[in-house]
N, C-alpha and C positions, 0 to 999 in steps of 0.2 A: 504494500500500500504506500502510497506516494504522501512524503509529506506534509501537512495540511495546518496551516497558520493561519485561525481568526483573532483579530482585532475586535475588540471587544469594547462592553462596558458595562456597569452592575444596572439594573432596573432594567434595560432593555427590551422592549419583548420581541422584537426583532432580531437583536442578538439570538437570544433566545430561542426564535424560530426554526432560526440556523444552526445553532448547535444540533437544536433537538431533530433537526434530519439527520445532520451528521450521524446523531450515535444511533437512530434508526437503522442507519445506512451500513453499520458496523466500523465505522472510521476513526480513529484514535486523530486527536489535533492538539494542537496547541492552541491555550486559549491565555490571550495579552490582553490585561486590564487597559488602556491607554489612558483613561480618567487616573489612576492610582498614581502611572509613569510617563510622567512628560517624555523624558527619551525615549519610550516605546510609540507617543504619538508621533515625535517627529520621525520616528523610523516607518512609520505606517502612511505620513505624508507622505517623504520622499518617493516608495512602493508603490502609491497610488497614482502619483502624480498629483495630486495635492487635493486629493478626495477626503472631506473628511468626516462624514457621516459616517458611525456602524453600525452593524459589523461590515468590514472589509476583509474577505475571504480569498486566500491563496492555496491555490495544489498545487504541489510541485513545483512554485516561483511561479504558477502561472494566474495572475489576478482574473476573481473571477469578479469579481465586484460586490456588492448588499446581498442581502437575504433575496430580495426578488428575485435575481439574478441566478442565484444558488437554487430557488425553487422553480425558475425556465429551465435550466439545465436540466433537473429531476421531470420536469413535465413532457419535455422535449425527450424522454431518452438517453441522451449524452451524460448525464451524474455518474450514473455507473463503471460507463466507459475510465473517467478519470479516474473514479474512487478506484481502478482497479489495475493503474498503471504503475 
């Protein structure tokens, strides 16, 4: 399973949403508070290109973007594909 970095933040239910497919989906991730660490937001600006709403969702280095995006992929087919690269 390929690496999986979300950007995060507490109360969220968006975050949230996304996590909560992830571990549907059987995926182990990383999960960065960026509220908690300033250098983990500027590390998630940079990645994003200066996106800074979250969650901001990465497989593999590859950005997938918000939760909406995360559940296109899943509705579309393709989630698996990655979850399984």
């Amino acid at each position: 399973m390929p690496q999986i970095t979300v950007y995060s933040g507490p109360n969220c239910p968006y975050c949230q949403r996304a996590k909560m497919l992830l571990q549907k989906k059987g995926a182990t991730f990383e999960d960065i508070d960026v509220r908690a660490d300033a250098a983990q937001f500027d590390t998630m600006l940079k990645r994003t290109g200066g996106r800074k709403s979250i969650p901001q969702i990465f497989i593999a280095d590859r950005h997938i973007g918000g939760c909406d995006e995360l559940y296109a992929l899943d509705a579309a087919g393709k989630l698996d594909a990655l979850l399984a690269t």
